[in-house]
N, CA, C and O atoms as a GROMACS GRO file, in nm:
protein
  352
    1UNK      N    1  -9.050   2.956   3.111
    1UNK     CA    2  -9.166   3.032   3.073
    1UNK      C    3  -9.188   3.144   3.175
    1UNK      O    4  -9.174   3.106   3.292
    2UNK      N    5  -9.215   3.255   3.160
    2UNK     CA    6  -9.308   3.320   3.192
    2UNK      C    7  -9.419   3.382   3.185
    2UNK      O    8  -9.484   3.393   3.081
    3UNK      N    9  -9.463   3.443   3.332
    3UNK     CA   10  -9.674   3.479   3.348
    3UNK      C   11  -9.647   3.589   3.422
    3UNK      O   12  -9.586   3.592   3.529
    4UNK      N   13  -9.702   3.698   3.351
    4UNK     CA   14  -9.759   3.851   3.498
    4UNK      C   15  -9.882   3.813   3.481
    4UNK      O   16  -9.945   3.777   3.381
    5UNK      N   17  -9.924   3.831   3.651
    5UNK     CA   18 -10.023   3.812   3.692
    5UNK      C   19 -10.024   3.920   3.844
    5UNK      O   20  -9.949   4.003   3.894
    6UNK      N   21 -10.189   3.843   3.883
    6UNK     CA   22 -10.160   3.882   4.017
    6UNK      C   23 -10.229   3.773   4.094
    6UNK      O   24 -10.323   3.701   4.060
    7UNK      N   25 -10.156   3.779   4.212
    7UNK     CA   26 -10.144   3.634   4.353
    7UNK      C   27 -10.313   3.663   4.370
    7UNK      O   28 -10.354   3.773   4.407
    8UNK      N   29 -10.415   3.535   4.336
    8UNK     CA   30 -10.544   3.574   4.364
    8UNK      C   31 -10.538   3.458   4.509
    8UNK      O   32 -10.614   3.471   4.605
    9UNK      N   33 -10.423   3.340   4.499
    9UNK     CA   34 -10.449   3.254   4.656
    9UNK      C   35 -10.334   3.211   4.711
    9UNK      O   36 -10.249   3.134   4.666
   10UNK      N   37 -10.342   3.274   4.819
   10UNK     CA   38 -10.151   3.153   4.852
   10UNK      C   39 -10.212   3.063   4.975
   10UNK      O   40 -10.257   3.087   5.087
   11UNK      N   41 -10.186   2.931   4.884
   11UNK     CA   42 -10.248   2.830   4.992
   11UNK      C   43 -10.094   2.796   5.095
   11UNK      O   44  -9.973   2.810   5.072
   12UNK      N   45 -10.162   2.752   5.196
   12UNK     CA   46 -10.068   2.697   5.303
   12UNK      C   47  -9.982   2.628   5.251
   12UNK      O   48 -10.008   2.557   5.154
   13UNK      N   49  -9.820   2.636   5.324
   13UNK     CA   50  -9.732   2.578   5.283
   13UNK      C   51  -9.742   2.384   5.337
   13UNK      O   52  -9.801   2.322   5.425
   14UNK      N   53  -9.666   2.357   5.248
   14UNK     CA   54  -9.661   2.157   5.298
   14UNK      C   55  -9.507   2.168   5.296
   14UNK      O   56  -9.427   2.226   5.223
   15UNK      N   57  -9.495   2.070   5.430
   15UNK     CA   58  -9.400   1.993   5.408
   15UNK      C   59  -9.350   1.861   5.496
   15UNK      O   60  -9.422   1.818   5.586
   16UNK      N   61  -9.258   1.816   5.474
   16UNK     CA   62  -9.246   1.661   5.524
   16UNK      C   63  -9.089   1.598   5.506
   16UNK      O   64  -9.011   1.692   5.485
   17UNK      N   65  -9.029   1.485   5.509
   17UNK     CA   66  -8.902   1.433   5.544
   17UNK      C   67  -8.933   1.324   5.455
   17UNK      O   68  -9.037   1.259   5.466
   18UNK      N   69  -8.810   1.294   5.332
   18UNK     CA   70  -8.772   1.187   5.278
   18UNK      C   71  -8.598   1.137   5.295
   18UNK      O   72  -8.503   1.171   5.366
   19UNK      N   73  -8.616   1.061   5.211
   19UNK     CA   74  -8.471   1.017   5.226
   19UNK      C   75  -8.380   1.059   5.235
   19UNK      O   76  -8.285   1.009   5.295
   20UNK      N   77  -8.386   1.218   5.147
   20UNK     CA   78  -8.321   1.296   5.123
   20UNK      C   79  -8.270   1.428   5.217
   20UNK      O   80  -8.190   1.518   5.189
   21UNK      N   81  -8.363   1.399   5.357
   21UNK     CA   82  -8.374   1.499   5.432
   21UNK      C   83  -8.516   1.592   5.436
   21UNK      O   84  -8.606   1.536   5.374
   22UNK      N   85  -8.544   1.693   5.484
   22UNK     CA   86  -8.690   1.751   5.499
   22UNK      C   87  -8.688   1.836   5.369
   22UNK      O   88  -8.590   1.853   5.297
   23UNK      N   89  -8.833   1.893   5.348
   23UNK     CA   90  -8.869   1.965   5.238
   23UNK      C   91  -8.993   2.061   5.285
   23UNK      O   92  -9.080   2.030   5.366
   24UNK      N   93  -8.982   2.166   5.225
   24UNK     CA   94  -9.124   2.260   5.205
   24UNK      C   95  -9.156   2.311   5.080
   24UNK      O   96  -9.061   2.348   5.012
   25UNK      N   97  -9.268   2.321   5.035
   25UNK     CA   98  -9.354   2.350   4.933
   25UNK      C   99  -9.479   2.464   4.949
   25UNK      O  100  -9.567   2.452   5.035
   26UNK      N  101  -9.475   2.571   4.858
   26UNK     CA  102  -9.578   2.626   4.859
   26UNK      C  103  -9.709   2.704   4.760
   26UNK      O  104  -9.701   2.818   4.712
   27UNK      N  105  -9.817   2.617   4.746
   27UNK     CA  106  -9.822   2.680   4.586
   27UNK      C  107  -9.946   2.818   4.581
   27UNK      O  108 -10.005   2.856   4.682
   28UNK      N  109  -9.956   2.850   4.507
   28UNK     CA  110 -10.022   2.958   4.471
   28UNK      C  111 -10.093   2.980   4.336
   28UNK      O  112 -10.084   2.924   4.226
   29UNK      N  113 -10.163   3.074   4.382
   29UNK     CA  114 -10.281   3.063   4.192
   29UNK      C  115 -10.235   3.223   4.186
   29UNK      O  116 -10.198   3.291   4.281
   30UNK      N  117 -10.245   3.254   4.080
   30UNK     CA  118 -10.216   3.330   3.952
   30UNK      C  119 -10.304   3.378   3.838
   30UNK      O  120 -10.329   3.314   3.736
   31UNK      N  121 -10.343   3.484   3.868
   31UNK     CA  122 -10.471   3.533   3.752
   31UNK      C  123 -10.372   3.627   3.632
   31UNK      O  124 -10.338   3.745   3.645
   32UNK      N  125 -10.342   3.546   3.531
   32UNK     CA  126 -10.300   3.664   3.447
   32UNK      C  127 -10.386   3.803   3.430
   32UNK      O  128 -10.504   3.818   3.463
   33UNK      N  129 -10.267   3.942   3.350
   33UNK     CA  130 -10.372   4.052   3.350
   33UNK      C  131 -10.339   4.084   3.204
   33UNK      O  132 -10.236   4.124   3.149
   34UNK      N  133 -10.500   4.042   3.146
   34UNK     CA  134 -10.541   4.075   2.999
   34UNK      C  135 -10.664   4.060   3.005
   34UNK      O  136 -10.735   4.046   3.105
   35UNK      N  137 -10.702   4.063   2.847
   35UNK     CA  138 -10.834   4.065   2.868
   35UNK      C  139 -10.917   3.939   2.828
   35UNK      O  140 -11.038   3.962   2.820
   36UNK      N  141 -10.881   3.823   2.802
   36UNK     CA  142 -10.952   3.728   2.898
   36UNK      C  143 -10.843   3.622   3.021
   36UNK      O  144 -10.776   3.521   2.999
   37UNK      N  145 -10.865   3.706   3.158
   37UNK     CA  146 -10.781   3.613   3.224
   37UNK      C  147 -10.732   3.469   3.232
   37UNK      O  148 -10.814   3.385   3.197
   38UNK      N  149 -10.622   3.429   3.269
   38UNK     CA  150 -10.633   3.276   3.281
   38UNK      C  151 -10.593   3.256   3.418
   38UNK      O  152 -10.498   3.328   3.450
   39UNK      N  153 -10.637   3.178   3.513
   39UNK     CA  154 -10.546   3.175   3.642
   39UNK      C  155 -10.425   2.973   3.618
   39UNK      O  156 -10.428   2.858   3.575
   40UNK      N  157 -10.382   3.029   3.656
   40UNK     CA  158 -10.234   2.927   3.698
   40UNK      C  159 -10.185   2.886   3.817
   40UNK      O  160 -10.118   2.976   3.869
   41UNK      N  161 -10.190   2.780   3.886
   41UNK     CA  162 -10.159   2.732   4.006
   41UNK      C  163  -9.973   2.687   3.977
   41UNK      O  164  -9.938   2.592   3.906
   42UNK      N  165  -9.903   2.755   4.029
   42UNK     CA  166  -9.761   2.694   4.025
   42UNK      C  167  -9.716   2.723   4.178
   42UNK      O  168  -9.786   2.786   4.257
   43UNK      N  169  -9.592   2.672   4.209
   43UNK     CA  170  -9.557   2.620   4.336
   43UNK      C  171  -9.400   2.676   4.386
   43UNK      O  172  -9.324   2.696   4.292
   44UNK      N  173  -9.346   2.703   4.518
   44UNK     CA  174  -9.232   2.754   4.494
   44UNK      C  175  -9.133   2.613   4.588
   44UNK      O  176  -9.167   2.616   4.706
   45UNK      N  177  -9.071   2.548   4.572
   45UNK     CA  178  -9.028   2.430   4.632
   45UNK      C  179  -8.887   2.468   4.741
   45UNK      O  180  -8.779   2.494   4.688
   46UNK      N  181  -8.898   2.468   4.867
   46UNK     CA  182  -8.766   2.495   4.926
   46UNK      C  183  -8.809   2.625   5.027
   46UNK      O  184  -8.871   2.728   5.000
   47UNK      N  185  -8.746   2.574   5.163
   47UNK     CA  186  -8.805   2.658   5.261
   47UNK      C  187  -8.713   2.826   5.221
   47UNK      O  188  -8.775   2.931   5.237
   48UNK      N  189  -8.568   2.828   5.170
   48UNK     CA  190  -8.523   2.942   5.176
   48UNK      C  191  -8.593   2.996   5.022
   48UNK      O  192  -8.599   3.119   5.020
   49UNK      N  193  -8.631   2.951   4.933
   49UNK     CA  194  -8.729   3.030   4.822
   49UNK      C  195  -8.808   3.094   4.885
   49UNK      O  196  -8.793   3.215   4.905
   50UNK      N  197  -8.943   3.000   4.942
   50UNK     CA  198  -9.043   3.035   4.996
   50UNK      C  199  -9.029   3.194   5.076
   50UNK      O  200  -9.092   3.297   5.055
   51UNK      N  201  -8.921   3.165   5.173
   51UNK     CA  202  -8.914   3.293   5.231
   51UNK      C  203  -8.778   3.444   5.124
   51UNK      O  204  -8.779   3.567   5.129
   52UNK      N  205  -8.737   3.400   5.090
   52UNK     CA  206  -8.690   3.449   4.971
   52UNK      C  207  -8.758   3.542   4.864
   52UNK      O  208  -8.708   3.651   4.840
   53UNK      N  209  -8.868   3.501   4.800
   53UNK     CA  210  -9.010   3.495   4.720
   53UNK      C  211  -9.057   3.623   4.802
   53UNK      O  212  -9.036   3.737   4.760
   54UNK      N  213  -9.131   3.591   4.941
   54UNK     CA  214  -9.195   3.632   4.994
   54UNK      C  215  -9.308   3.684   4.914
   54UNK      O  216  -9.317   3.800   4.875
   55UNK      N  217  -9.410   3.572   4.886
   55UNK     CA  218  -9.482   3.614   4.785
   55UNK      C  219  -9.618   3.636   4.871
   55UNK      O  220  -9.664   3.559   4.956
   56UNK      N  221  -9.667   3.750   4.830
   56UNK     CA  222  -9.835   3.794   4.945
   56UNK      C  223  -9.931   3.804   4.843
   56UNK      O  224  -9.896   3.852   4.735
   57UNK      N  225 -10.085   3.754   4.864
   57UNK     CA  226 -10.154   3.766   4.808
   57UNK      C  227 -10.205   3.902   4.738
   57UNK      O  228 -10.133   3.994   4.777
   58UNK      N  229 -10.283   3.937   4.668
   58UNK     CA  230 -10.287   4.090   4.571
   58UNK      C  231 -10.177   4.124   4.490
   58UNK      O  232 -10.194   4.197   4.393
   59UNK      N  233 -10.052   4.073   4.523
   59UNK     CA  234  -9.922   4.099   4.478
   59UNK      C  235  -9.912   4.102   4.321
   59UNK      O  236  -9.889   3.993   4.270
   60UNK      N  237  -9.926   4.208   4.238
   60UNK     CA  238  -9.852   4.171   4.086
   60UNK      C  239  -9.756   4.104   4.043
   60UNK      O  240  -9.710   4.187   3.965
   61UNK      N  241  -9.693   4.021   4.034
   61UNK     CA  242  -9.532   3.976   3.990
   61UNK      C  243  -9.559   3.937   3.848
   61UNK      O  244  -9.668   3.948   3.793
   62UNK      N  245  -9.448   3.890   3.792
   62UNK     CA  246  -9.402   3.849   3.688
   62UNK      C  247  -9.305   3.678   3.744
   62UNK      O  248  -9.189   3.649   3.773
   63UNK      N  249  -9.416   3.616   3.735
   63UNK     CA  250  -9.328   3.449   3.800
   63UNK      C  251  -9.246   3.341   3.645
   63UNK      O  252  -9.294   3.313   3.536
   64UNK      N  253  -9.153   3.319   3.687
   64UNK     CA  254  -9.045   3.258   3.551
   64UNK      C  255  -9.070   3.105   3.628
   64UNK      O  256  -9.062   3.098   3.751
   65UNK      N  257  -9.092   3.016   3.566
   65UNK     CA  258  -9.131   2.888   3.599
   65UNK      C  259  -9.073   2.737   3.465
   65UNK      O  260  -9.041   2.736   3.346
   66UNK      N  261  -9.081   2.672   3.535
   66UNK     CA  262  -9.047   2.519   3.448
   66UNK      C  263  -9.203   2.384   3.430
   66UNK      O  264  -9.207   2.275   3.488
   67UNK      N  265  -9.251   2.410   3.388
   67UNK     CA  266  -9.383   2.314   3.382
   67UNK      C  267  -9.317   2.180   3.383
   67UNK      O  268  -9.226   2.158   3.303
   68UNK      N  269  -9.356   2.088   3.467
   68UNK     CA  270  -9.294   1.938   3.442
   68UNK      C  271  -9.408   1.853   3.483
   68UNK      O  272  -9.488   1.884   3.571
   69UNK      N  273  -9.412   1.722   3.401
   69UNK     CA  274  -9.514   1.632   3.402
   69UNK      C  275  -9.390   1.468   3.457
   69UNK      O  276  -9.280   1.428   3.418
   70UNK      N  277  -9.478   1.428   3.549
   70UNK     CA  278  -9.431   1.311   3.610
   70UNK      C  279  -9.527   1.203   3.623
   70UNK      O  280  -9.628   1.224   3.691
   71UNK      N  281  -9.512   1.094   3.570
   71UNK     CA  282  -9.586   0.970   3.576
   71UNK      C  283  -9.546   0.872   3.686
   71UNK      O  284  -9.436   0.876   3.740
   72UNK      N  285  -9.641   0.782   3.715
   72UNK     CA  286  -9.609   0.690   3.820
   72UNK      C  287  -9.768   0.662   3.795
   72UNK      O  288  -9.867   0.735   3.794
   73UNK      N  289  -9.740   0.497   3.773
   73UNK     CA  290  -9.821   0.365   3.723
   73UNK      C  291  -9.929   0.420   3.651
   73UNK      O  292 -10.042   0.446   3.692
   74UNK      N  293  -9.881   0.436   3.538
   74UNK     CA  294  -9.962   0.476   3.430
   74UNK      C  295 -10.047   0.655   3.467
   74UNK      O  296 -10.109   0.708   3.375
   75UNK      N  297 -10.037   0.715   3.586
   75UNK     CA  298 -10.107   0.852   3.607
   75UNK      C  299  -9.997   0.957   3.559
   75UNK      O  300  -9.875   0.954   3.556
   76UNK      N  301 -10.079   1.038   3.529
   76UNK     CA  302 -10.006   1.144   3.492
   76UNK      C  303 -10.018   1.282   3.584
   76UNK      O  304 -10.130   1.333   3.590
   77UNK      N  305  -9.915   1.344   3.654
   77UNK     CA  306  -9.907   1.472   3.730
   77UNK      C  307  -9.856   1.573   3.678
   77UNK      O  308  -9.754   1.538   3.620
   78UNK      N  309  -9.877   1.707   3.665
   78UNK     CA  310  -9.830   1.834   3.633
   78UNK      C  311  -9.762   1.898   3.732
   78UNK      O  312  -9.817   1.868   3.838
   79UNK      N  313  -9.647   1.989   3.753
   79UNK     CA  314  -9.668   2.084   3.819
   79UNK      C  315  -9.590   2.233   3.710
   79UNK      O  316  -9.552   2.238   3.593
   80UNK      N  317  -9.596   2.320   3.805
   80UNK     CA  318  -9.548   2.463   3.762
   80UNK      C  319  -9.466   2.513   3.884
   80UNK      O  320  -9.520   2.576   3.975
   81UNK      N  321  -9.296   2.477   3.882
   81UNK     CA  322  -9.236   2.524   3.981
   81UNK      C  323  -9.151   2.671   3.932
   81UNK      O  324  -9.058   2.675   3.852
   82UNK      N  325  -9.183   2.731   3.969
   82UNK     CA  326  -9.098   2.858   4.002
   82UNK      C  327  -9.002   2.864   4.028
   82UNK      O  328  -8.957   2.790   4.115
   83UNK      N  329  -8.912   2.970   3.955
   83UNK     CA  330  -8.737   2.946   3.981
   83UNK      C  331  -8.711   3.060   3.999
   83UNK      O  332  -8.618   3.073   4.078
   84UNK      N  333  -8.787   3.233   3.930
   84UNK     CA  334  -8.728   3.375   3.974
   84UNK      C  335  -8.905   3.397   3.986
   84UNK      O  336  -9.008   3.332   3.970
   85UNK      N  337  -8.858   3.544   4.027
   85UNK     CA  338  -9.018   3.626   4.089
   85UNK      C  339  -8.973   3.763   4.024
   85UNK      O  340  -8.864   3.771   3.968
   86UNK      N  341  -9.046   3.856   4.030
   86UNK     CA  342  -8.983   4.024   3.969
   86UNK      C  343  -9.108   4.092   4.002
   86UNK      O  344  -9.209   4.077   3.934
   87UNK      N  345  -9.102   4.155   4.089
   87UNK     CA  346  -9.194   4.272   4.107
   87UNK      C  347  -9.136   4.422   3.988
   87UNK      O  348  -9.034   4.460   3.931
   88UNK      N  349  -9.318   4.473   4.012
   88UNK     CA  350  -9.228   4.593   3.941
   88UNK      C  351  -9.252   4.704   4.027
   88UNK      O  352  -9.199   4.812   4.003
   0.00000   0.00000   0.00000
């Protein structure tokens, strides 16, 4: 899927060490531009994206993303990870 928007928050990055070795995460909100906005929180996963991306707040882009829902004991989680970026 994709959303143009523009970067209205880039929250602080997370990250931490599993089994698999370490990880970073960083997500951000997203105000589409029409005329009734929607904002979108999606996330960019991986320290060389993150800096890759280099995504700054005010920023217009056009973000291409994968929505995925994950359960664990009956809860249900969303996210919106990001895979390309495109300025214009």
């Amino acid at each position: 899927m994709k959303l143009k928007g523009k970067i209205t928050v880039v929250i602080p990055a997370k990250s931490g060490t599993t089994d698999k070795g370490d990880w970073q995460s960083q997500q951000y909100v997203m105000e589409t531009i029409e005329e009734y906005p929607k904002k979108m929180l999606f996330e960019v996963f991986g320290e060389s994206k993150i800096k890759e991306f280099d995504i700054k707040q005010d920023e217009v882009l056009t973000v291409s993303f994968d929505p995925k829902v994950d359960e664990k004991d009956g809860h249900y989680y969303g996210k919106n990870r990001a895979y390309a970026v495109s300025r214009e």
